[in-house]
C-alpha atoms as an extended CHARMM CRD file, in Angstrom:
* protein
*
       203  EXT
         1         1  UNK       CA             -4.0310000000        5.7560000000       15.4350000000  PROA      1               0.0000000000
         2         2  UNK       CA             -4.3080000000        2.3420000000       13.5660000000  PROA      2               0.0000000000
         3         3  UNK       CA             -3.0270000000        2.5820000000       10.0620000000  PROA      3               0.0000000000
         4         4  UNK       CA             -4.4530000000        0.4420000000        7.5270000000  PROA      4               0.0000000000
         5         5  UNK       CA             -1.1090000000       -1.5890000000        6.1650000000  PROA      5               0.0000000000
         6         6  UNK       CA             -1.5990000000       -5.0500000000        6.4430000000  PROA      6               0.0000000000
         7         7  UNK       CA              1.7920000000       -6.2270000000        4.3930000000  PROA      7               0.0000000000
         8         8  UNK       CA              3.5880000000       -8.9530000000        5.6980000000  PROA      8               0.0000000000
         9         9  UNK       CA              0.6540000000      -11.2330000000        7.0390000000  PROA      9               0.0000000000
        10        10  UNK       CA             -0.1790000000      -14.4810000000        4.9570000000  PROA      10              0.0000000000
        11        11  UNK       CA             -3.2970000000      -14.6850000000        3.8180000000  PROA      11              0.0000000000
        12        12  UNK       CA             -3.9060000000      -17.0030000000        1.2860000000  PROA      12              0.0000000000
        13        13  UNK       CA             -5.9190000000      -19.3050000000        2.9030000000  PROA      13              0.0000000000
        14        14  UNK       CA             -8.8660000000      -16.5830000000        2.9090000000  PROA      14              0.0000000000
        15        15  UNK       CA             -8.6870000000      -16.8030000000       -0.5710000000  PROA      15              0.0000000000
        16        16  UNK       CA            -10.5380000000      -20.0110000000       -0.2910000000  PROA      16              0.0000000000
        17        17  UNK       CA            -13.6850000000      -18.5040000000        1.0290000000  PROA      17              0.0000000000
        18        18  UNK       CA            -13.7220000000      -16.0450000000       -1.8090000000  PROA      18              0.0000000000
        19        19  UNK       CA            -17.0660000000      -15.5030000000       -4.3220000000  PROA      19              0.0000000000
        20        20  UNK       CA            -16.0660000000      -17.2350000000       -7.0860000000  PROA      20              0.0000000000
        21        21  UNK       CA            -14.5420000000      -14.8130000000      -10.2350000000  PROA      21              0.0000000000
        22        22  UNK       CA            -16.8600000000      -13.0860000000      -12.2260000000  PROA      22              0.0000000000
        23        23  UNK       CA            -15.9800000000      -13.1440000000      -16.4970000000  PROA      23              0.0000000000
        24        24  UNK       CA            -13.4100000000      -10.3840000000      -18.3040000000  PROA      24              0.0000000000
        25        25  UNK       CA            -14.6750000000       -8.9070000000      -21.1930000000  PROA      25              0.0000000000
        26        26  UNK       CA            -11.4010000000       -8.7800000000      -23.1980000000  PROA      26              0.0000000000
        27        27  UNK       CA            -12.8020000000       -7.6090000000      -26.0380000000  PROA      27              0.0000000000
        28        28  UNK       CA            -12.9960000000       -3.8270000000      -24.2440000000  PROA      28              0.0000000000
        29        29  UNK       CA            -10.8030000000       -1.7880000000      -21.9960000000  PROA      29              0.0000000000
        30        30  UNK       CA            -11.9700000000        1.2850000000      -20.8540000000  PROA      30              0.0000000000
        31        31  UNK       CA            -10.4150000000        4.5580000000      -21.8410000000  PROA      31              0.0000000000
        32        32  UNK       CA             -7.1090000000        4.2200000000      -19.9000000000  PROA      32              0.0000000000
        33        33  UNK       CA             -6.2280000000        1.3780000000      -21.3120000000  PROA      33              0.0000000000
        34        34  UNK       CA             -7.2960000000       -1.3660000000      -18.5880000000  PROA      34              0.0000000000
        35        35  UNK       CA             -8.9580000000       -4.5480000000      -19.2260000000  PROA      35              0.0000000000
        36        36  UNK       CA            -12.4190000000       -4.3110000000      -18.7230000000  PROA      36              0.0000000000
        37        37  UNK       CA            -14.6750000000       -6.4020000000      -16.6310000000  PROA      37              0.0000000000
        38        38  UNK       CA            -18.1120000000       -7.8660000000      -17.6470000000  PROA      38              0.0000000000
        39        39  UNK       CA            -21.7060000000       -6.8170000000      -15.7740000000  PROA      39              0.0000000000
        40        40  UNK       CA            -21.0110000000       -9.7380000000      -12.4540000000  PROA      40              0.0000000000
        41        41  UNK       CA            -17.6320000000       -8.5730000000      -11.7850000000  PROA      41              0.0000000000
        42        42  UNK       CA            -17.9460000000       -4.8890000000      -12.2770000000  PROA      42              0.0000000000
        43        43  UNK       CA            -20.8250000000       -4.9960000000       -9.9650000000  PROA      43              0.0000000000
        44        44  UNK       CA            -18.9810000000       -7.1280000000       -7.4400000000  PROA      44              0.0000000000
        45        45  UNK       CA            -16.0210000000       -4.5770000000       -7.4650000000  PROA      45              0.0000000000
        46        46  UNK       CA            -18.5230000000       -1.4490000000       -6.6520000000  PROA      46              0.0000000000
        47        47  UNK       CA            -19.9000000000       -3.3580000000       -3.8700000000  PROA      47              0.0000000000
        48        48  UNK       CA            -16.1150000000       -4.7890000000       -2.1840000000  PROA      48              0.0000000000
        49        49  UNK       CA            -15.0700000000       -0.7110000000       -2.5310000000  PROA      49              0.0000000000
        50        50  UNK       CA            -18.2780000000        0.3950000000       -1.0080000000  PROA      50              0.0000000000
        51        51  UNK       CA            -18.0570000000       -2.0940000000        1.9860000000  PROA      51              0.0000000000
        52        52  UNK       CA            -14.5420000000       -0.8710000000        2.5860000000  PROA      52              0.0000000000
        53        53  UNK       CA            -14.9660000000        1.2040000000        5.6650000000  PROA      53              0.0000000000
        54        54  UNK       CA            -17.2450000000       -1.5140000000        7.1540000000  PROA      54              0.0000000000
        55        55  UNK       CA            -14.8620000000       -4.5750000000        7.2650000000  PROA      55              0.0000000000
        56        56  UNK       CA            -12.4180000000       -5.2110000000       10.0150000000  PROA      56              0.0000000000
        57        57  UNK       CA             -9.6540000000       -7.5950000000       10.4170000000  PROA      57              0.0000000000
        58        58  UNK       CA             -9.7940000000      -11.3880000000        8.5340000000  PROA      58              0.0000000000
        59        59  UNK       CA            -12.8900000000      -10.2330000000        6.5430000000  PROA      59              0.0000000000
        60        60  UNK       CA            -11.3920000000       -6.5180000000        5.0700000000  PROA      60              0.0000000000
        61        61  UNK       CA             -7.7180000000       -8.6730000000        4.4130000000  PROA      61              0.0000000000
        62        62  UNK       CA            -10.0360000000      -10.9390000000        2.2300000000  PROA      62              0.0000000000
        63        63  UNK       CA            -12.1150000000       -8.0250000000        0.6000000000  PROA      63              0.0000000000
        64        64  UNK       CA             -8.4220000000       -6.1090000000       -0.3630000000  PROA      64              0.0000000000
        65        65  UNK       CA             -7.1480000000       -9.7120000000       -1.5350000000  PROA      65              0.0000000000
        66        66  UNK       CA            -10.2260000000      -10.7700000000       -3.4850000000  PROA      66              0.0000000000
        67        67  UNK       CA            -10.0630000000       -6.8650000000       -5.2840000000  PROA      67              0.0000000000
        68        68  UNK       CA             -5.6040000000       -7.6100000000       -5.7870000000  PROA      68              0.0000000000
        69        69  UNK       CA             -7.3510000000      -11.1990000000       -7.1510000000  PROA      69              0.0000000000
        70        70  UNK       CA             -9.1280000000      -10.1720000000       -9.7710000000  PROA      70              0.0000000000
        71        71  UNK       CA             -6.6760000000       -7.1190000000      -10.6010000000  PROA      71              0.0000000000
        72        72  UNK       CA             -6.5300000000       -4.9370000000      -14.0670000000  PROA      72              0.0000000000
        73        73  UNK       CA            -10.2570000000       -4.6180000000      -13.9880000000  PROA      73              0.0000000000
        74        74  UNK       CA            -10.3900000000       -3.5840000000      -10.5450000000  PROA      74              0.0000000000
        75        75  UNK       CA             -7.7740000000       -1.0670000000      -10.6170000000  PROA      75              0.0000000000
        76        76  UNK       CA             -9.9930000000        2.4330000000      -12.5610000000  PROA      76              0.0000000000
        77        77  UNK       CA            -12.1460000000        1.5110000000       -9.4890000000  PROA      77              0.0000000000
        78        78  UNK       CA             -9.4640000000        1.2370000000       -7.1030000000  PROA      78              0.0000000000
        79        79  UNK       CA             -8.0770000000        4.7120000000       -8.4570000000  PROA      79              0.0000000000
        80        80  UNK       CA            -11.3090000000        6.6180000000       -7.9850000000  PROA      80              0.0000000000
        81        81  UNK       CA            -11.0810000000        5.1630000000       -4.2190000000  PROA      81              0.0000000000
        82        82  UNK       CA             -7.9520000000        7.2120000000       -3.7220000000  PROA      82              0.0000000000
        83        83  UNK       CA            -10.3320000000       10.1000000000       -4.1780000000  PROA      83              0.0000000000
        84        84  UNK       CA            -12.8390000000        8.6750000000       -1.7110000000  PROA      84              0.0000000000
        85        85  UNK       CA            -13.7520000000       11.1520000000        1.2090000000  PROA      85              0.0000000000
        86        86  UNK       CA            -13.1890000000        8.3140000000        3.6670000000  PROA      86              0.0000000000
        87        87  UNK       CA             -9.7300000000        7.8560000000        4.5430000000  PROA      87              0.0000000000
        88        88  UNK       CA            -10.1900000000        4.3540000000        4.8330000000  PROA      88              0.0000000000
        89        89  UNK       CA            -11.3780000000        3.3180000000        1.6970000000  PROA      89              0.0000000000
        90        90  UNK       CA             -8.3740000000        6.0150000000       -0.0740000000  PROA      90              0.0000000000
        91        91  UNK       CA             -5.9860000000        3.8120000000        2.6680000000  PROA      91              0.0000000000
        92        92  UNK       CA             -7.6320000000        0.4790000000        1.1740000000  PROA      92              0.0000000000
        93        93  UNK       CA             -6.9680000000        1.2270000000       -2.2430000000  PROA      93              0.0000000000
        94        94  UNK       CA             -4.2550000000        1.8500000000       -2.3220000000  PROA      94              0.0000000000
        95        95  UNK       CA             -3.1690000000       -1.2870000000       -0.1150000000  PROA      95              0.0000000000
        96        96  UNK       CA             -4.7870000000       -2.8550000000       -2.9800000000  PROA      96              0.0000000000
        97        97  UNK       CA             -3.2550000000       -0.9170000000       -6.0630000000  PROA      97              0.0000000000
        98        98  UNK       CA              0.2110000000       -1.7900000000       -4.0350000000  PROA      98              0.0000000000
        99        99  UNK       CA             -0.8010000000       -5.7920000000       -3.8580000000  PROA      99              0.0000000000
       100       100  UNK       CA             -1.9190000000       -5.7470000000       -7.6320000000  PROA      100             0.0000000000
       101       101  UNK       CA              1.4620000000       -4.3350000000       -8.5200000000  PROA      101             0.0000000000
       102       102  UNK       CA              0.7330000000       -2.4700000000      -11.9190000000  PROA      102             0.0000000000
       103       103  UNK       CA              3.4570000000       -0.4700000000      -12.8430000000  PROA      103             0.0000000000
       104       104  UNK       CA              0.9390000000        2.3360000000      -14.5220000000  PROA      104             0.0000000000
       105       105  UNK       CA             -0.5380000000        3.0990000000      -11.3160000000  PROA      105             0.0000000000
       106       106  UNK       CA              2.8510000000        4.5980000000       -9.6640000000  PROA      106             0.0000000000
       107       107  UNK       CA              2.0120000000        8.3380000000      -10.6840000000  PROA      107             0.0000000000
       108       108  UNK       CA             -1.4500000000        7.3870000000       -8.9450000000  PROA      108             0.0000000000
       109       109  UNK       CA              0.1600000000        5.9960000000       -5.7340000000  PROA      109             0.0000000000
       110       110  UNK       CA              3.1710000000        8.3810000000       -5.4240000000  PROA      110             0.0000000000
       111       111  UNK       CA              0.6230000000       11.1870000000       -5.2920000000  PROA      111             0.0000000000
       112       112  UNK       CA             -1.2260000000        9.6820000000       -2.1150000000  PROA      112             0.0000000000
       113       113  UNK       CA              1.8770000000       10.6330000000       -0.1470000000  PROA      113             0.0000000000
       114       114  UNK       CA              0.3990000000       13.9360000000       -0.5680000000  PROA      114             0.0000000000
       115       115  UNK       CA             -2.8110000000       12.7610000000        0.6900000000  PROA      115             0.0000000000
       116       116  UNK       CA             -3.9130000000       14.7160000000        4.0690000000  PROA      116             0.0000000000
       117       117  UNK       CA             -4.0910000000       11.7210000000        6.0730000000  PROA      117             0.0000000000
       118       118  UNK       CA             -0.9240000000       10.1700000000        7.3150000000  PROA      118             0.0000000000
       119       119  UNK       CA             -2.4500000000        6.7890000000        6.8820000000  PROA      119             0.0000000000
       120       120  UNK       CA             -3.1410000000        6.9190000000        3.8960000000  PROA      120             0.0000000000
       121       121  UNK       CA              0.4390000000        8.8380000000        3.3720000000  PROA      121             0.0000000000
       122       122  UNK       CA              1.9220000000        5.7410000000        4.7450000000  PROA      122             0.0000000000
       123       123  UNK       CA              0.0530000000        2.9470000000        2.9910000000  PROA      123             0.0000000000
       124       124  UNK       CA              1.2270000000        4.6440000000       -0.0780000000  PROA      124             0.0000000000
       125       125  UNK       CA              5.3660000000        4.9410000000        0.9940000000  PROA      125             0.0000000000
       126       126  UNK       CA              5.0200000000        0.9000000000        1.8960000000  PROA      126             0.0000000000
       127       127  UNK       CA              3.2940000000        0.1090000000       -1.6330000000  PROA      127             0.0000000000
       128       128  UNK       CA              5.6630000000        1.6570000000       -2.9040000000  PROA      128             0.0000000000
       129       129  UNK       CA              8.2370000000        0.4660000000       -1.6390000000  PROA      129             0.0000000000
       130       130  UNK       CA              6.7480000000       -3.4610000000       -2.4150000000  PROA      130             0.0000000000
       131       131  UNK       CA              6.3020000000       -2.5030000000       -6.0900000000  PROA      131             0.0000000000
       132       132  UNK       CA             10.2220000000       -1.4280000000       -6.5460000000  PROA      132             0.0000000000
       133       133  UNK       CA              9.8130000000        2.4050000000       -5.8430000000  PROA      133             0.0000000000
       134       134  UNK       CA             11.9610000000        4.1170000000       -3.3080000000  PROA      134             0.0000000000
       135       135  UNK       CA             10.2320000000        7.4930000000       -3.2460000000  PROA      135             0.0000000000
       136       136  UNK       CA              8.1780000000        6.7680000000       -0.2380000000  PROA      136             0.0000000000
       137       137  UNK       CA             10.8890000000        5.5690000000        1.9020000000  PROA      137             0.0000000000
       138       138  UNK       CA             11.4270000000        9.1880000000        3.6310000000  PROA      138             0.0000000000
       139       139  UNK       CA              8.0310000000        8.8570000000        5.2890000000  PROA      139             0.0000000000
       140       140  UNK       CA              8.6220000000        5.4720000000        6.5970000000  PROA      140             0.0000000000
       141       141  UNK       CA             12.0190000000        6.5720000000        8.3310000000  PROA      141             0.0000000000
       142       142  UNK       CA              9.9000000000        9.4610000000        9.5890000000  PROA      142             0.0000000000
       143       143  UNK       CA              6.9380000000        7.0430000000       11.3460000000  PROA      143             0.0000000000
       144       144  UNK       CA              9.8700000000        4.4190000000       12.7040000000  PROA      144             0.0000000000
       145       145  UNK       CA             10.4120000000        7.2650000000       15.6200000000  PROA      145             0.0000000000
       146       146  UNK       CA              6.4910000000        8.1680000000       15.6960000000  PROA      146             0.0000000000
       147       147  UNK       CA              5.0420000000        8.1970000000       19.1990000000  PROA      147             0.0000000000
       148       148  UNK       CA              2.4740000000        5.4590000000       18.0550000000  PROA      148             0.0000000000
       149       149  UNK       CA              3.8360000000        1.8700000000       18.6290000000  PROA      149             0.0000000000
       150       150  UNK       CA              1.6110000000        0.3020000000       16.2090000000  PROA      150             0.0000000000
       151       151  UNK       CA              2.9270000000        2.6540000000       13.0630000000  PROA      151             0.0000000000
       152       152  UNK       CA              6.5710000000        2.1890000000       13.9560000000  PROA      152             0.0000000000
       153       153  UNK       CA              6.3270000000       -1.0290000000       13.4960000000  PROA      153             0.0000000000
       154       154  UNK       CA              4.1340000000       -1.7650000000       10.5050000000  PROA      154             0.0000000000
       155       155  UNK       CA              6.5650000000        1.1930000000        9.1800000000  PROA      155             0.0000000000
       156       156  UNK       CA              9.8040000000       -0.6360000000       10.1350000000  PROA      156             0.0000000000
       157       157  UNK       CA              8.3910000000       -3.6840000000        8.7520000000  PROA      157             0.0000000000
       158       158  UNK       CA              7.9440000000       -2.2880000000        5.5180000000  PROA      158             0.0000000000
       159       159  UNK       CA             11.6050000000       -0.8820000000        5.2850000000  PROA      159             0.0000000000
       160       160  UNK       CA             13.2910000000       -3.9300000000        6.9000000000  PROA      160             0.0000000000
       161       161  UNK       CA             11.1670000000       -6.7740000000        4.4180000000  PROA      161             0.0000000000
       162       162  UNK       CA             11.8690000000       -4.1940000000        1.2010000000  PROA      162             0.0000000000
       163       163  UNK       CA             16.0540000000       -3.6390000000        2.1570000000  PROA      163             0.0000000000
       164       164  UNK       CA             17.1950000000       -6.2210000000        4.2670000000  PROA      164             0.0000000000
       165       165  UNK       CA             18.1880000000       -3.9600000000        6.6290000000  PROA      165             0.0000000000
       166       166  UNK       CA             17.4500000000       -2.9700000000       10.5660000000  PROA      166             0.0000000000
       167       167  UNK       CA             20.2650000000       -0.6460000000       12.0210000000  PROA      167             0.0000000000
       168       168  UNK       CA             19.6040000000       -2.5890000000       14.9100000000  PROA      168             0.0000000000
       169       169  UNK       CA             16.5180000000       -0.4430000000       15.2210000000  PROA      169             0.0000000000
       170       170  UNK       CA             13.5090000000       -1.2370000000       18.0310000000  PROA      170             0.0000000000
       171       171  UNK       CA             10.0720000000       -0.4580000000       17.7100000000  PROA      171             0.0000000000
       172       172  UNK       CA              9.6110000000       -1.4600000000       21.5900000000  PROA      172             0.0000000000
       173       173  UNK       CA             12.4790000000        1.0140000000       22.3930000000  PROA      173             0.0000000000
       174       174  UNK       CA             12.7770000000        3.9370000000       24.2490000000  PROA      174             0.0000000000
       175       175  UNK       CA             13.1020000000        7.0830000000       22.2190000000  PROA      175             0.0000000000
       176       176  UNK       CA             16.4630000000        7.6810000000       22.7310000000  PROA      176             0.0000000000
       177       177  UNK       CA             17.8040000000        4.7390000000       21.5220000000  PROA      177             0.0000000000
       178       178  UNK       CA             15.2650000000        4.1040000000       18.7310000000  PROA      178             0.0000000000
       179       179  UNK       CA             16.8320000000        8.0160000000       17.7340000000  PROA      179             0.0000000000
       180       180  UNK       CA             19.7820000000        6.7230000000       17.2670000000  PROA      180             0.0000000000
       181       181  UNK       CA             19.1040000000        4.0990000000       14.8050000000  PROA      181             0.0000000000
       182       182  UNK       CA             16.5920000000        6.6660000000       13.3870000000  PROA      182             0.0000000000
       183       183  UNK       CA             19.8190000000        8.8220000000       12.6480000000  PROA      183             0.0000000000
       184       184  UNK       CA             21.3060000000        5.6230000000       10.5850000000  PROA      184             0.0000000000
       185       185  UNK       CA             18.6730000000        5.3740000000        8.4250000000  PROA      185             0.0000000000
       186       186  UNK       CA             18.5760000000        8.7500000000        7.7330000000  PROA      186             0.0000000000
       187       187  UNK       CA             22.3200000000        8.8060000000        6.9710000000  PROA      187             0.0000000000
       188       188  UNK       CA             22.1310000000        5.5550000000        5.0650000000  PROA      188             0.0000000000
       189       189  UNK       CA             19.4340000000        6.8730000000        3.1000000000  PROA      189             0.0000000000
       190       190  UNK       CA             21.3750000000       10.0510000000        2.4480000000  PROA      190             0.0000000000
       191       191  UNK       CA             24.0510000000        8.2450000000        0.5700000000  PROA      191             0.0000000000
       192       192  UNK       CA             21.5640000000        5.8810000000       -1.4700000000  PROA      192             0.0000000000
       193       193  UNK       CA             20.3830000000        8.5610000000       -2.6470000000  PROA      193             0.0000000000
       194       194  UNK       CA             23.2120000000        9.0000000000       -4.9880000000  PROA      194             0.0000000000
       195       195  UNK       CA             22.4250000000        5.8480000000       -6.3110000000  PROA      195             0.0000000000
       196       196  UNK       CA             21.6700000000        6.0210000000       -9.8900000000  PROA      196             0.0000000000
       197       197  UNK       CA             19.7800000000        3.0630000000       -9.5660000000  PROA      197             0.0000000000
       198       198  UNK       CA             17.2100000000        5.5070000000       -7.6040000000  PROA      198             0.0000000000
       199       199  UNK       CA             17.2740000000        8.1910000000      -10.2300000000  PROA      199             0.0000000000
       200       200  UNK       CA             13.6950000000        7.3320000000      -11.5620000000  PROA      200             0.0000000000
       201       201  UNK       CA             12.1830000000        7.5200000000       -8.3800000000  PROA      201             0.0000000000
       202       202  UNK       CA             13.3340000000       10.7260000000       -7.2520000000  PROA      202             0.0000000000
       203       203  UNK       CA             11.6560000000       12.7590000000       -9.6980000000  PROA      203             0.0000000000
């Protein structure tokens, strides 16, 4: 299964390519409180949602990065995605909702890792994790020992770029010995729990 997290890999050179930014209306915000966008823009954010399940590789990184790019007025949009019947496009958005880093949108994002795809479960634990929020971390120590190569890694990635840390853990491993640095996460993340500094996030 390939998941949709695409954190880590530089990409602003696509931005070069991008359609050229449409105007703001800042004289409106719709009723959750989000800057609005004007006619061009809105209608270019509908379309770059729409196309989501349709774009692979270098051309669906620049769609999410163009839709991070223009930001507040993209995210309503990007929060009806997360209801979107397609798993991709609810894994997309919130890829996106992680890269525009809005603080409002946590209740939005901490709620996908209820979502009934694990993809989509696990896009939202590593945006989470990128905007400051630890409450997705137990499903990222979960997928480092998941049969699937490709998820332990992106998964590991997320954890080791957001803490620092690695427990000398091996995505390529064998599954004895990535259990046993499995089992040190777990325990380290038993104690930081106690953290008050994770008190917020645990709610």
């Amino acid at each position: 299964m390939k998941i949709a997290l695409v954190s880590g890999i530089v990409a602003a050179f696509v931005l070069g390519g991008c359609v050229s930014e449409g105007p703001y209306d800042e004289t409106r915000s719709n009723d959750d409180g989000f800057l609005s966008a004007g006619p061009l823009l809105e209608k270019e954010i509908e379309e770059r949602i729409a196309n989501m399940p349709y774009y692979r590789g270098l051309k669906r990184l620049a769609n999410l990065m163009r839709l991070a790019d223009i930001g507040e007025p993209a995210i309503p949009y990007l929060i009806e995605g997360l209801k979107n019947e397609d798993s991709e496009v609810r894994a997309a958005s919130v890829y996106a909702l992680g890269l525009i880093d809005d603080k409002r949108v946590l209740p939005e994002i901490r709620a996908s890792l209820e979502d009934p795809d694990r993809s989509v479960q696990l896009e939202a634990a590593a945006s989470l994790l990128g905007m400051g929020d630890w409450k997705g971390v137990p499903h990222l120590i979960r997928a480092i020992d998941d049969p699937d190569r490709y998820v332990r890694y992106k998964s590991f990635e997320a954890l080791n770029k957001f803490t620092g840390l690695s427990f000398q853990y091996d995505f390529r491993a064998s599954q004895e010995d990535r259990s046993a640095a499995v089992a040190k996460w777990q325990t380290w993340w038993g104690e930081k729990q106690e953290d008050d500094l994770l008190a917020g996030t645990r709610q």
